[in-house]
Each structure stands twice: as structure tokens, then as C-alpha cells.
PAZAPA-4460 file (N, C-alpha, C; in steps of 0.05 Angstrom, whole numbers, plus 32768, in hexadecimal, padded with zeros to 4 digits):
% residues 157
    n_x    n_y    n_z   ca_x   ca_y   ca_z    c_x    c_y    c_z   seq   type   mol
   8011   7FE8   8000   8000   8000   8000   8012   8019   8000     1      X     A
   800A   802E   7FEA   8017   8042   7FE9   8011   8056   8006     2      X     A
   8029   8062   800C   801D   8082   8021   800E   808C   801C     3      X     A
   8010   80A8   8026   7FF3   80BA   8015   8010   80C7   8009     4      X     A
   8025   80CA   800B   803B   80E1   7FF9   803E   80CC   7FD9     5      X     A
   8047   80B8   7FE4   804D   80AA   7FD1   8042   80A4   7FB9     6      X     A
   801A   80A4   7FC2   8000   80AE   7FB1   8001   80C0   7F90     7      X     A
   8011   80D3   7FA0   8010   80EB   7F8B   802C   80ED   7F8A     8      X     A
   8042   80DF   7F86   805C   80E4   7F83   8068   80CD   7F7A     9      X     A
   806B   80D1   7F5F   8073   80BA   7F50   8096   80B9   7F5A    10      X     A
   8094   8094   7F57   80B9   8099   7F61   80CA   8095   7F4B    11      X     A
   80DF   80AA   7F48   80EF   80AE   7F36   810D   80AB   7F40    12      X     A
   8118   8092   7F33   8137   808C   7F37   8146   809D   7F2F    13      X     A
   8160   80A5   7F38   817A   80B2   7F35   8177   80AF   7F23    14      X     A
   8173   80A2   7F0B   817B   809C   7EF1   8167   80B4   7EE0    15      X     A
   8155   80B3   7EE5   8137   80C2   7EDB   813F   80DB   7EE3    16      X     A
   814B   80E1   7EFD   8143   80FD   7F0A   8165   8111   7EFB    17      X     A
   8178   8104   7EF4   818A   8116   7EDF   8188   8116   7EC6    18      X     A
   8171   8109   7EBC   8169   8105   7EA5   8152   811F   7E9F    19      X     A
   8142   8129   7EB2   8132   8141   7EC0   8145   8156   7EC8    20      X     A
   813F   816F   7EB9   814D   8187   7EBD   8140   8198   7EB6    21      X     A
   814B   81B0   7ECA   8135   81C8   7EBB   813B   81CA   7E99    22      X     A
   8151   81C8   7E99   8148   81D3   7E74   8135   81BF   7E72    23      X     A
   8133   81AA   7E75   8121   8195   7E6A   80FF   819C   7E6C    24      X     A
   80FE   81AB   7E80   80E4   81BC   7E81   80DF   81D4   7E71    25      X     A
   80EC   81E3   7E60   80F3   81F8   7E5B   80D6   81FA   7E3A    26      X     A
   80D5   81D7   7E2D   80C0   81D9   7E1F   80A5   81DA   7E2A    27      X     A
   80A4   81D1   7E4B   808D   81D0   7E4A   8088   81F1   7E57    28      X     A
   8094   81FE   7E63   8096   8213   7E64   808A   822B   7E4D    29      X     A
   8096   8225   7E37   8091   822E   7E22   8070   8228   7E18    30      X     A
   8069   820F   7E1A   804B   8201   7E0E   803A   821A   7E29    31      X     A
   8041   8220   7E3D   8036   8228   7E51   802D   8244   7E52    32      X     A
   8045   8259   7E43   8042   826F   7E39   8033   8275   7E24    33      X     A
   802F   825F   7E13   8026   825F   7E01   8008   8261   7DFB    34      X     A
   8000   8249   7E13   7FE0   824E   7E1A   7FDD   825C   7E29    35      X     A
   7FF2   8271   7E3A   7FE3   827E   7E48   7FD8   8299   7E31    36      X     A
   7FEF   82A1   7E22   7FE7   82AD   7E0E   7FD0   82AE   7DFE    37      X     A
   7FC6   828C   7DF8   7FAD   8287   7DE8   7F9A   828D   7DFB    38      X     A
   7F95   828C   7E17   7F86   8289   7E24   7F7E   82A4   7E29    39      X     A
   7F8C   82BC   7E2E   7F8C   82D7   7E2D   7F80   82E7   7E13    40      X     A
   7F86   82DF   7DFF   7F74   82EA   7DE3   7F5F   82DA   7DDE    41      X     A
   7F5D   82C3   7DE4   7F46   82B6   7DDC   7F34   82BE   7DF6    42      X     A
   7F3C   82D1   7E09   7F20   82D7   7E22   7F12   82C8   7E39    43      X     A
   7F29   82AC   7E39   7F25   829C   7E49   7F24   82A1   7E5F    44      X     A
   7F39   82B6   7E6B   7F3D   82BB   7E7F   7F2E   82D4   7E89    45      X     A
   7F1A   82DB   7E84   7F10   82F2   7E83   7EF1   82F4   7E93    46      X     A
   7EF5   8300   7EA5   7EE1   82F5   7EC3   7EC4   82F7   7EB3    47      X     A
   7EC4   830A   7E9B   7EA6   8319   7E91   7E9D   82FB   7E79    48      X     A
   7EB4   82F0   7E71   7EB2   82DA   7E60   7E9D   82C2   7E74    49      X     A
   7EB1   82B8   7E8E   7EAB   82AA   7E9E   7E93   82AD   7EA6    50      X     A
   7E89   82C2   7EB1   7E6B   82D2   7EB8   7E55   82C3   7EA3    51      X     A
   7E60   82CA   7E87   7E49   82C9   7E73   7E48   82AC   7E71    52      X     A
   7E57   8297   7E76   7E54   827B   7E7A   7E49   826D   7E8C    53      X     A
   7E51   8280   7EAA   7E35   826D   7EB4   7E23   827C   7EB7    54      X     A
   7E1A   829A   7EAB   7DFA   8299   7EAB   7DF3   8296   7E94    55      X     A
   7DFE   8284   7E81   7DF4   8275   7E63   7DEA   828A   7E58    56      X     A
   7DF7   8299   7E53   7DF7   82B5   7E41   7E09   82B3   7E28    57      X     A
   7E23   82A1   7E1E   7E2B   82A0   7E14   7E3B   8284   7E11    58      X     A
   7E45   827A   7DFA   7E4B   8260   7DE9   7E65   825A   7DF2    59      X     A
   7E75   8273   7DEB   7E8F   8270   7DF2   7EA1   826B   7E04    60      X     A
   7E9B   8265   7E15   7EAE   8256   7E26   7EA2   8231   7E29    61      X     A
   7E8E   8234   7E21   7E7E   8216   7E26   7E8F   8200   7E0B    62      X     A
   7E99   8217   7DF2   7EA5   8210   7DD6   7EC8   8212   7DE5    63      X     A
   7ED3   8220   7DED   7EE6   821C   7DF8   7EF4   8200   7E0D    64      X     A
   7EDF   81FD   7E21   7EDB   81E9   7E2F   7ED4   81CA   7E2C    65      X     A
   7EC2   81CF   7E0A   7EC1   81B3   7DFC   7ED6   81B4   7DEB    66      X     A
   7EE4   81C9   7DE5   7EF7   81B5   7DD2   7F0E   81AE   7DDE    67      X     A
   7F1D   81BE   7DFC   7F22   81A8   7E12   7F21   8196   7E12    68      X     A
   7F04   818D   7E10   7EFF   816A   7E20   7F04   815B   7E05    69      X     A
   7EFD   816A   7DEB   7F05   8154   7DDB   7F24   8151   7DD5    70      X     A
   7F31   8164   7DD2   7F4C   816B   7DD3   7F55   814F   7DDE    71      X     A
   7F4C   8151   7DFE   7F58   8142   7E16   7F4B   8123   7E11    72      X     A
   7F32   8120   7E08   7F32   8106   7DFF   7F46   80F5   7DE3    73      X     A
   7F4E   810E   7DD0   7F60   8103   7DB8   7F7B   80FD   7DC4    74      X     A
   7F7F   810D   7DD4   7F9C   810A   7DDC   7FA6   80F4   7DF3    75      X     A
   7F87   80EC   7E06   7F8E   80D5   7E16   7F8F   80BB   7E01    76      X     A
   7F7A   80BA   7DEF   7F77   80A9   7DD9   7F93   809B   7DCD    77      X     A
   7FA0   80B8   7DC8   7FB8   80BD   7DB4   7FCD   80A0   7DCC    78      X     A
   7FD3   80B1   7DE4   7FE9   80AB   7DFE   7FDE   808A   7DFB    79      X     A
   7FCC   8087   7DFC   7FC3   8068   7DFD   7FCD   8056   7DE3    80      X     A
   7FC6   805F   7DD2   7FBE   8057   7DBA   7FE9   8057   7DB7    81      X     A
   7FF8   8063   7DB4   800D   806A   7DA7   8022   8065   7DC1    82      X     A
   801D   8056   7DDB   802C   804F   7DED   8043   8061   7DF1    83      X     A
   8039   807F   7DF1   8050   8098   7DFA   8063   808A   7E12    84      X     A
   8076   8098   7E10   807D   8098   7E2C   8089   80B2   7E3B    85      X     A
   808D   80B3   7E59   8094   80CE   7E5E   80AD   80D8   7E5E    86      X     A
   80B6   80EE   7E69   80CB   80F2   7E66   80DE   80E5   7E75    87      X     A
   80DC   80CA   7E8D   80E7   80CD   7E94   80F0   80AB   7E8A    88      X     A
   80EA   80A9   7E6D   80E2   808C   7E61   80CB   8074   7E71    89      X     A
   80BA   807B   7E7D   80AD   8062   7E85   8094   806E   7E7E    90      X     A
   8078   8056   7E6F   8068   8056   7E69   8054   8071   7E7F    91      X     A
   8047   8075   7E66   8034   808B   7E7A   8016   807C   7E73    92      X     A
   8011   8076   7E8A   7FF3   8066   7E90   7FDD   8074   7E9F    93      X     A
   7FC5   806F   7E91   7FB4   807E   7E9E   7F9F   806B   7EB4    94      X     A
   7F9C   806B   7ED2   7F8E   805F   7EDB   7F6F   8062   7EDC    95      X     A
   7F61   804F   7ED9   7F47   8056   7EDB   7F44   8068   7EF3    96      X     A
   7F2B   807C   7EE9   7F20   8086   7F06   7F09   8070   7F12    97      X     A
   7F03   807D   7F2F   7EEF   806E   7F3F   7EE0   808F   7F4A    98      X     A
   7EBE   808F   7F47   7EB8   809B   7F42   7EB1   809C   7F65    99      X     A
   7EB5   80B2   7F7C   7EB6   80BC   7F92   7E97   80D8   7F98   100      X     A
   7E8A   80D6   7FA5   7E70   80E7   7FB4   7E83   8102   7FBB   101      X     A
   7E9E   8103   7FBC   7EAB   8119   7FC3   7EB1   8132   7FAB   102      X     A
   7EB4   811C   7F96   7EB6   8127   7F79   7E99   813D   7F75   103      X     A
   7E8A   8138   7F82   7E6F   8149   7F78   7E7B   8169   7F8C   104      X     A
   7E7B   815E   7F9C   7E81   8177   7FBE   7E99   8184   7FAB   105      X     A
   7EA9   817B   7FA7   7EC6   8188   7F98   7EBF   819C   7F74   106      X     A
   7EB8   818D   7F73   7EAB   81A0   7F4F   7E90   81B6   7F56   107      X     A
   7E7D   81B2   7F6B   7E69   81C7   7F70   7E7E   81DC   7F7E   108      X     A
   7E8F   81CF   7F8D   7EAA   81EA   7FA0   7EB8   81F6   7F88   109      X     A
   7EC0   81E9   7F6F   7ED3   81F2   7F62   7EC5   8204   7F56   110      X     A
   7EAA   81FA   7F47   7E95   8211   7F3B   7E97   8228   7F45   111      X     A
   7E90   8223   7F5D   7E84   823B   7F70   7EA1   8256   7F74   112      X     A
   7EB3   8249   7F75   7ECC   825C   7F76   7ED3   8260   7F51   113      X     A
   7EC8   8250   7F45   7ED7   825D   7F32   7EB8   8278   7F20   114      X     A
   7EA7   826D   7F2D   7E90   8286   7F25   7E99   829D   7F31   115      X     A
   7E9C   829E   7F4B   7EA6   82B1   7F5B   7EBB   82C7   7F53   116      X     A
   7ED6   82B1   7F49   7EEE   82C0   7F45   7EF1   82C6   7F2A   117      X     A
   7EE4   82B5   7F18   7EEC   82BA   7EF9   7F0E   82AF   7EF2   118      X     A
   7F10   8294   7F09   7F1C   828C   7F01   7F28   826A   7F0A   119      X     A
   7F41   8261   7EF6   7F34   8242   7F00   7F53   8241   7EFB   120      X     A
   7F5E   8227   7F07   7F7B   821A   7F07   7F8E   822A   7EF2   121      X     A
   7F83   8219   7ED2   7F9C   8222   7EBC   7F93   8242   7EB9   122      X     A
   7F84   824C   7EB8   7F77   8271   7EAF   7F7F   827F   7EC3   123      X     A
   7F81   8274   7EDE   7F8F   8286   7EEB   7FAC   828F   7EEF   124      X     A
   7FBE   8281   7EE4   7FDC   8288   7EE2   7FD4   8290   7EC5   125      X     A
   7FC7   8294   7EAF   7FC3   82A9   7E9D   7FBF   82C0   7EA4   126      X     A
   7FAE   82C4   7EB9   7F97   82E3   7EBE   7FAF   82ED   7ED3   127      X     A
   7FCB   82E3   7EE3   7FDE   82EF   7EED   7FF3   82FA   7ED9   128      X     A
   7FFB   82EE   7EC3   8005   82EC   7EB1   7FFE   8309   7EA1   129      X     A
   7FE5   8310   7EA3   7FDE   831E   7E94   7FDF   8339   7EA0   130      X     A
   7FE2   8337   7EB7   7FE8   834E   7ECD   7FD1   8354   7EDA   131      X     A
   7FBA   8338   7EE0   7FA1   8347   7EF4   7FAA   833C   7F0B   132      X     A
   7FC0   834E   7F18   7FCC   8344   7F34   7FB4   833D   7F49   133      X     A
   7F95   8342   7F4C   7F88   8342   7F61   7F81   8323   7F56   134      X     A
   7F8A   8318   7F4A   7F8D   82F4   7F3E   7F9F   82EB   7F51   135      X     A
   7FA7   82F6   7F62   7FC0   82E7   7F74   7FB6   82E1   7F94   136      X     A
   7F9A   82F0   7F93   7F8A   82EA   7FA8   7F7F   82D0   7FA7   137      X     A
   7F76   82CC   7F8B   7F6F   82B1   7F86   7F7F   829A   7F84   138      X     A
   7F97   829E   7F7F   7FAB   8290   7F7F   7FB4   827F   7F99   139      X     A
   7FAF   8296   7FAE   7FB2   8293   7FC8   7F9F   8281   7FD7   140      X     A
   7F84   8283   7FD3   7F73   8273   7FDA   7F76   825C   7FC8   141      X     A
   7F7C   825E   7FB0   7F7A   823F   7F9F   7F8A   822F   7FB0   142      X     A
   7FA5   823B   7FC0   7FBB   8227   7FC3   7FB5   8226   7FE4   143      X     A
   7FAD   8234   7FED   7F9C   8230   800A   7F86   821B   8007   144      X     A
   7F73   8215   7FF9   7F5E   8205   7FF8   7F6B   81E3   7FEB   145      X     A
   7F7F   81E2   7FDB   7F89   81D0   7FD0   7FA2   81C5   7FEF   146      X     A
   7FAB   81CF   7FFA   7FBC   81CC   8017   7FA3   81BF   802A   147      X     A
   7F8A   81D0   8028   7F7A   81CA   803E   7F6F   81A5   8038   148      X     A
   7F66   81B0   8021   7F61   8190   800E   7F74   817A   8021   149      X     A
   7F8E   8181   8014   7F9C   8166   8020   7FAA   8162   8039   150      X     A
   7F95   8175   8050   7F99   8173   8064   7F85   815E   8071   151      X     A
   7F70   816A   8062   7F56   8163   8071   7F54   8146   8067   152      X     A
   7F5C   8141   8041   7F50   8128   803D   7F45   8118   803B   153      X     A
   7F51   8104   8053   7F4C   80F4   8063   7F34   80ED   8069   154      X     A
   7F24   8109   8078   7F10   8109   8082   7EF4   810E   806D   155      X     A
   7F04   8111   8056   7EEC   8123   8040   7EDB   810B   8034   156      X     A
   7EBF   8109   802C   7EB9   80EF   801C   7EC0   80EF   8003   157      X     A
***
């Protein structure tokens, strides 16, 4: 039986971990700037965009958000289908999920903060990016609520 650290922390040999270097991050770095860029002209990040989506006033972000999911279904497809592997050479596998009563409590919370703030995980290191520094309040609670998460856990259903 894994820890709870061990859970979320894949183990990587001496061999893997000088093989991992910052330059070696430096593309994904780049892919990162890149959407944050797309994400800023295309209005993603844009609290008045967010607004008009959930009071179903507008298409566009619901067209943004599906082509996400299909995106993310071609590309798990792809990883499966074409036996990628990662960078650190060993197979990247995807485990089934198991579907949890906590999952509902967690996505109505995430809703609810991201109606609120006009903003969500990847859009918000855009909307800092872009210089709406009062995004760093949110930042603050994202990484306060995500600490609290894996304090509490344990106890959550």
C-alpha cells in the first residue's frame, strides 16, 4: 500500500532525475506562454466572458470548453493508441477513475469560486500574466483551499 505522499509522487531513479533539467522544461515553458497568450486574445480569461457563460447569455466559452474536452479526448486516444512515453522514458498510463460523492461537493465548490472570481486553475496564471494583479488574491485562496484539501482529506467523502 502506497502512503498518502507516495500517492501523488511518482518515484523517479537517479537515472531519470539527471536526465530532467530545467532546460528540459524550457519547451514546456514555452507551450505555456503560448496558451497563455491564446487564452488572453481569445477572452478566456475575461471575468465579463465568464459572467456571460454562466448566465447562458453567450456560446463562447461553452465552444471554448468543448473543444477542450474533445481536444483532451484525441489526445488521450492518441497517448493510448501510439504507446508515448514520458520524459523520463517509462510508459505513460492512464488509470481508470472510480467515481466518489465528493466529486459532486468539489465541482459545485469549484463552480462557485470560479463564478465568483472569473477565474479557474489554467486562466488564472493568464489573467496575472496579463497584469490583473487583484488575480493574486485568487491565487492565494486557490493555493490555500488546495493545502486545506490535503489537510483535511481524509476526512472529506
Amino acid at each position: 500500500m502506497k502512503t498518502e505522499s507516495e500517492e501523488f509522487i511518482p518515484a523517479v531513479s537517479n537515472e531519470q532525475k539527471a536526465r530532467l533539467s530545467l532546460g528540459s522544461l524550457v519547451p514546456y515553458a514555452i507551450v505555456g506562454m503560448f496558451f497563455g497568450i491564446v487564452f488572453v486574445k481569445a477572452e478566456i480569461v475575461s471575468w465579463f466572458r465568464i459572467q456571460e457563460m454562466f448566465r447562458l447569455e453567450s456560446f463562447h466559452m461553452y465552444g471554448v470548453i468543448g473543444s477542450a474536452v474533445l481536444t483532451g479526448m484525441v489526445s488521450v486516444f492518441l497517448l493510448k493508441r501510439l504507446k508515448v512515453k514520458a520524459l523520463t522514458g517509462e510508459p505513460i498510463r492512464i488509470s481508470d477513475k472510480v467515481f466518489q460523492p465528493g466529486q459532486i461537493y468539489g465541482g459545485l465548490l469549484f463552480g462557485f469560486g470560479w463564478a465568483l472570481t472569473g477565474a479557474c486553475p489554467g486562466p488564472l496564471f493568464a489573467q496575472i500574466g496579463a497584469g490583473y494583479s487583484v488575480v493574486l488574491i485568487t491565487l492565494l485562496a486557490a493555493l490555500a483551499g488546495t493545502w486545506t484539501y490535503g489537510a483535511l482529506r481524509r476526512y472529506l467523502p
